[in-house]
C-alpha positions as CSV (number, residue, x, y, z in Angstrom):
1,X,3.3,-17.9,-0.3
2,X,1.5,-14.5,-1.2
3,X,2.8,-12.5,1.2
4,X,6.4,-13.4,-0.6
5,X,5.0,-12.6,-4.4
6,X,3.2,-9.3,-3.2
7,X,6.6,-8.8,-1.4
8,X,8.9,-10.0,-4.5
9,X,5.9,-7.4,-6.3
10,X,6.5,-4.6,-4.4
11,X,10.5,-4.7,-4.9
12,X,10.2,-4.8,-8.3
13,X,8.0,-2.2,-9.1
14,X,9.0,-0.1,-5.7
15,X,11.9,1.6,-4.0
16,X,11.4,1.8,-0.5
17,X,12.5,5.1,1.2
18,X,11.4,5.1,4.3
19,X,9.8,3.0,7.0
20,X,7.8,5.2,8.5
21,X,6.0,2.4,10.8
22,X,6.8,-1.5,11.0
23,X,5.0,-3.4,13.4
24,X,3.6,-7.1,13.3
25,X,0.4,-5.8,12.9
26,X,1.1,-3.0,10.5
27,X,3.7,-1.5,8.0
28,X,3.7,2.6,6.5
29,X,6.3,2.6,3.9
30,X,7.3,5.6,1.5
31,X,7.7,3.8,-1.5
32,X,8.8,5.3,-5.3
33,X,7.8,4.0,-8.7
34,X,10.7,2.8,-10.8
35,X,9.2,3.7,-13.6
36,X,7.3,7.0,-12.9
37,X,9.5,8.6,-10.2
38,X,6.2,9.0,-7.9
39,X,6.5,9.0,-4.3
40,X,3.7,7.1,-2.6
41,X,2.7,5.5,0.8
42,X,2.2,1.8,1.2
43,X,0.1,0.5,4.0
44,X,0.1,-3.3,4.7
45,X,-2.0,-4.3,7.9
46,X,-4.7,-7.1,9.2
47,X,-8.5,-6.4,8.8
48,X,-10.9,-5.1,6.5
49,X,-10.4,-3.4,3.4
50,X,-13.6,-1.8,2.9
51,X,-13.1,1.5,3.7
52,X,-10.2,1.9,1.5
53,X,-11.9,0.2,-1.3
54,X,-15.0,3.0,-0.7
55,X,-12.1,5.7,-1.1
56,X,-10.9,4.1,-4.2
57,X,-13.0,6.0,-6.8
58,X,-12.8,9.2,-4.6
59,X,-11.1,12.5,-5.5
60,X,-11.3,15.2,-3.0
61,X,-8.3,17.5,-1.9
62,X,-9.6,16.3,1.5
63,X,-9.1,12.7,1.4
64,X,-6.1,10.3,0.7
65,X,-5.9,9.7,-3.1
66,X,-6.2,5.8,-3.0
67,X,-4.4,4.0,-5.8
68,X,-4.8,0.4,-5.1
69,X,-6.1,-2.0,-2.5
70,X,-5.1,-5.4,-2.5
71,X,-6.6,-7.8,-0.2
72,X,-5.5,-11.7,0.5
73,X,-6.6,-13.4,3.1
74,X,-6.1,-11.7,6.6
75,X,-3.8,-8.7,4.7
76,X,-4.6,-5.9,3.0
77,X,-2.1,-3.8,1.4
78,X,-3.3,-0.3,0.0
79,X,-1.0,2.4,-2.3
80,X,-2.0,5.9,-1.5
């Protein structure tokens, strides 16, 4: 059942451009905002989010720019 609202989520607020990886395990999209026009990449995959959630609050030209993590269960899903 969450996998299909973060899904029904993601349509919503999301156009997906590109698959840039989909397997069972894990899933790159390049996604744009409908309301902002930004382009962004979408990671869904199983384990742990704690790295990502570390890079959150990060701003360095040298690291991914980490926008959201999302974590439910055995998924995490993070917008960078």
């Amino acid at each position: 059942m969450e996998e299909k609202l973060q899904a029904a989520y993601i349509s919503e607020h999301f156009q997906v451009l590109q698959a840039l990886r989909d397997t069972p395990e894990k899933k790159v999209l390049k996604v744009r905002s409908k309301s902002s026009g930004k382009v962004y990449l979408l990671r869904e995959f199983q384990g742990d989010p704690s790295v990502y959630e570390r890079l959150l609050p990060l701003r360095s030209p040298y690291l991914p720019e980490i926008f959201e993590v999302i974590s439910d269960g055995d998924r995490v899903t993070v917008l960078e």
